[in-house]
C-alpha positions in Angstrom: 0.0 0.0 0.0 1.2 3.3 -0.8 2.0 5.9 2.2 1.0 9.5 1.3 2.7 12.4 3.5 -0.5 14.4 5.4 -0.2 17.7 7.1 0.8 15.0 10.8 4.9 15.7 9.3 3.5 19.9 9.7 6.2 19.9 12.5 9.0 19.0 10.3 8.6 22.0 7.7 7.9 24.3 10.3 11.5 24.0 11.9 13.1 24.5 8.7 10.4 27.9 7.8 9.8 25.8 4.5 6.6 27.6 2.9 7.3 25.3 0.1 6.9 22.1 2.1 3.8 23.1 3.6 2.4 24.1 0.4 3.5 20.6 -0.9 2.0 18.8 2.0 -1.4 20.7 1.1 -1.1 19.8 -2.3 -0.5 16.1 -1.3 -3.4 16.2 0.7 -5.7 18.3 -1.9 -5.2 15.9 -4.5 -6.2 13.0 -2.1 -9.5 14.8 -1.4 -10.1 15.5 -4.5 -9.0 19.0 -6.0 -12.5 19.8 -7.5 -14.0 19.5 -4.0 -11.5 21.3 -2.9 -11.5 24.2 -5.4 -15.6 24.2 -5.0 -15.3 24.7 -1.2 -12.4 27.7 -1.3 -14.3 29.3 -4.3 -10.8 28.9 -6.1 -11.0 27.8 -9.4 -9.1 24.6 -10.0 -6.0 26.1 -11.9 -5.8 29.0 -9.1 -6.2 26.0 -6.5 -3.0 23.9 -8.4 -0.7 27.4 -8.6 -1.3 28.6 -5.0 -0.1 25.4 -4.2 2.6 25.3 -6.7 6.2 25.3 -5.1 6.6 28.4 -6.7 3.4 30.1 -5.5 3.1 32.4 -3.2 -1.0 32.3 -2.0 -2.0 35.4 0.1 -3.1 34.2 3.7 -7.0 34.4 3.4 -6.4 31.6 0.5 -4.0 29.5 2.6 -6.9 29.7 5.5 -9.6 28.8 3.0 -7.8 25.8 1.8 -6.7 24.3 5.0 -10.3 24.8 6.8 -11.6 23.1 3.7 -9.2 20.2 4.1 -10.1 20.1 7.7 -7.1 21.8 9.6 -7.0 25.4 11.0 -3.6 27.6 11.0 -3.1 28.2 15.0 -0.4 30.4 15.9 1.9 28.9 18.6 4.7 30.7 20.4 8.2 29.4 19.7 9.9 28.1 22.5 13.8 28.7 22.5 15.7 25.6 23.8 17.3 25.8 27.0 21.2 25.6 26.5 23.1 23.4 28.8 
């Protein structure tokens, strides 16, 4: 059976400030769902849906919202913790 990446591995692009892997993990998960749903429940067109989450696009924040409350996730900011050095 073939493992697909979800937004669970969110942690591991959010250490690196990878917009570009986030936006590859939505697109993973988009396609899964089904990118006409998807694109029907943003009010994106399909195409607009595909580019925003293009590694090369750039999607304002209102879209990036839109797209992960349709896929069933919510952006939630978290303060960032410093580590402790020893």
């Amino acid at each position: 059976m073939r493992k697909f990446r979800t937004l669970d591995d969110f942690e591991e692009y959010s250490e690196d400030d990878d917009s570009g892997a986030l936006l590859a993990s939505l697109r993973v998960v988009a396609r899964v769902q089904g990118i006409t749903e998807i694109s029907e429940q943003t009010d994106m067109t399909r195409w607009g849906l595909q580019k925003a989450l293009s590694t090369n696009g750039n999607p304002r924040l209102e879209n990036i919202n839109s797209i992960m409350k349709a896929l069933g996730y919510c952006l939630t900011p978290q303060k960032i913790i410093p580590p402790v050095a020893e």
